[in-house]
N, C-alpha and C positions, 0 to 999 in steps of 0.2 A: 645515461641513467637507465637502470634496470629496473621495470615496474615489474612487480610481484601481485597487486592487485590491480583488475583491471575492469572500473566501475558500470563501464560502457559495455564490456563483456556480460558481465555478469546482469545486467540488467536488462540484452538480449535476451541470454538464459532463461530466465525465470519467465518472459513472456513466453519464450517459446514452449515451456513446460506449463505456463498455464493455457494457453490456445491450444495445445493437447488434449489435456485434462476437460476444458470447458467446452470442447469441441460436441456444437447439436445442441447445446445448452443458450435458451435466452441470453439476451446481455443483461436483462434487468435483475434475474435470477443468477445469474453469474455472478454481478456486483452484491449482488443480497447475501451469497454464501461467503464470498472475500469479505465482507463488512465482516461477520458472525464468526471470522476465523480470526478476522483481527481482535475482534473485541476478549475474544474468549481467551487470547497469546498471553500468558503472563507476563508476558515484557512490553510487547505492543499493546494489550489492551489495558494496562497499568497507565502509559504513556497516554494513550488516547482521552483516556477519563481524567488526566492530569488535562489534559489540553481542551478539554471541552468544559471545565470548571474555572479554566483561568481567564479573566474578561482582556479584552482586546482592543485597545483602544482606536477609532478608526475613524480618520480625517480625509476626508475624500478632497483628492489633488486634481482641482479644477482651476 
């Protein structure tokens, strides 16, 4: 099989271009700026505000 997409790659990638980018930056300020890019993404922060208005139903498996 030929993979053309490769998930595990590409999600190297992007840490390793964010531990660039955030490099000398808090982590708690790091997470605060990611949050604020998320929220602000047309597509991801669409998604988010979807998912933070939809209730969850939650049975804890004890």
């Amino acid at each position: 099989m030929n993979k053309s997409f490769d998930c595990v790659q590409l999600k190297w990638e992007i840490q390793q271009k964010l531990a660039k980018e955030f490099a000398g930056v808090p982590p708690e300020e790091a997470q605060r700026i990611l949050n604020e890019r998320v929220a602000n993404n047309p597509i991801f922060g669409a998604l988010l505000k979807q998912a933070r208005r939809t209730p969850v139903p939650y049975k804890p498996q004890f």
